[in-house]
Residue, then its C-alpha position, 0 to 999 in steps of 0.5 A: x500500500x502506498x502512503x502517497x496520493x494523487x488527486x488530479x483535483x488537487x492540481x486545481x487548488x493552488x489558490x492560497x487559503x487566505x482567498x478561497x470563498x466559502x465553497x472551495x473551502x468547503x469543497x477542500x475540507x470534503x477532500x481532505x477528510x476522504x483523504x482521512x477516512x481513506x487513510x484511516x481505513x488502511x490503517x484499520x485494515x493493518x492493525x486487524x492482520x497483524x492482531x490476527x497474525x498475533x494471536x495465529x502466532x500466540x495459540x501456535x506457541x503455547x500449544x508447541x509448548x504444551x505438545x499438542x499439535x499445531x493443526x488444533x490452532x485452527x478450532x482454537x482460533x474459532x472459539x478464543x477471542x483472546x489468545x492469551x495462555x490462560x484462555x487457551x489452558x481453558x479452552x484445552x480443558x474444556x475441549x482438550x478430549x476433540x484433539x486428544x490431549x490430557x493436562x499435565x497435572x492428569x498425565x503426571x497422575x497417570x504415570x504415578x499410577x502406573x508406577x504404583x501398580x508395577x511396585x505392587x506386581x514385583x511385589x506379589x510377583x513371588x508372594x504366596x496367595x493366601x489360599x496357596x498359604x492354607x493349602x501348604x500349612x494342611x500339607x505340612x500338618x498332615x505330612x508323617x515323615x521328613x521326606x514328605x516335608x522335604x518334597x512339600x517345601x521343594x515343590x512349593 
């Protein structure tokens, strides 16, 4: 966009403003707030693509910092008005489930559960079952000899 404009109409008003009558002031004035309003308008044009190329560039780099994929950006874009961290944690919260993604604090949860279940199997991975325990003690009751023992506790 060029800042510079050209009115052929312009070239006619070289009349030094201490002379204009009343209609060639006011037809001067009409023109410079076109001018204005022209003006005005591209620059309104401008700021509104750089705030959407801004807040396109702050949803992108808070969900590469959560790890979610870039292409949710766009449902994102939709529903936020503002892109700030905040709203987007919200709306990830809220509709994180469509894309698949989990909050950090639930996946950390996740992980001390898995953690939790693999120490219990190592531990009862070797561990005798209760009715395995009552089986055992009866044979060890009703065993009459020494080898009867011995055979019971190796095959245990």
């Amino acid at each position: 966009m060029s800042n510079n404009y050209w009115d052929e109409e312009e070239d006619e008003d070289n009349v030094p403003d201490h002379q204009l009558t009343g209609d060639d002031l006011v037809k001067k004035l009409r023109k410079a707030k076109r001018a204005d309003e022209k003006r005005i308008k591209e620059l309104s044009e401008q700021l509104e693509g750089f705030l959407k190329e801004k807040k396109e560039t702050t949803v992108k780099d808070v969900l590469a910092k959560k790890g979610v994929n870039a292409k949710a950006a766009r449902l994102i874009l939709k529903d936020v008005e503002d892109a700030t961290e905040e709203s987007i944690d919200s709306w990830l919260r809220d509709n994180g489930d469509l894309i698949g993604y989990t909050p950090q604090a639930e996946q950390e949860e996740v992980q001390n559960n898995l953690a939790t279940l693999r120490q219990q199997d190592v531990l009862t991975q070797g561990g005798i079952t209760p009715s395995n325990a009552i089986d055992i003690e009866a044979r060890m009751n009703s065993a009459e000899s020494m080898d009867e023992l011995i055979n019971l506790l190796r095959n245990s």
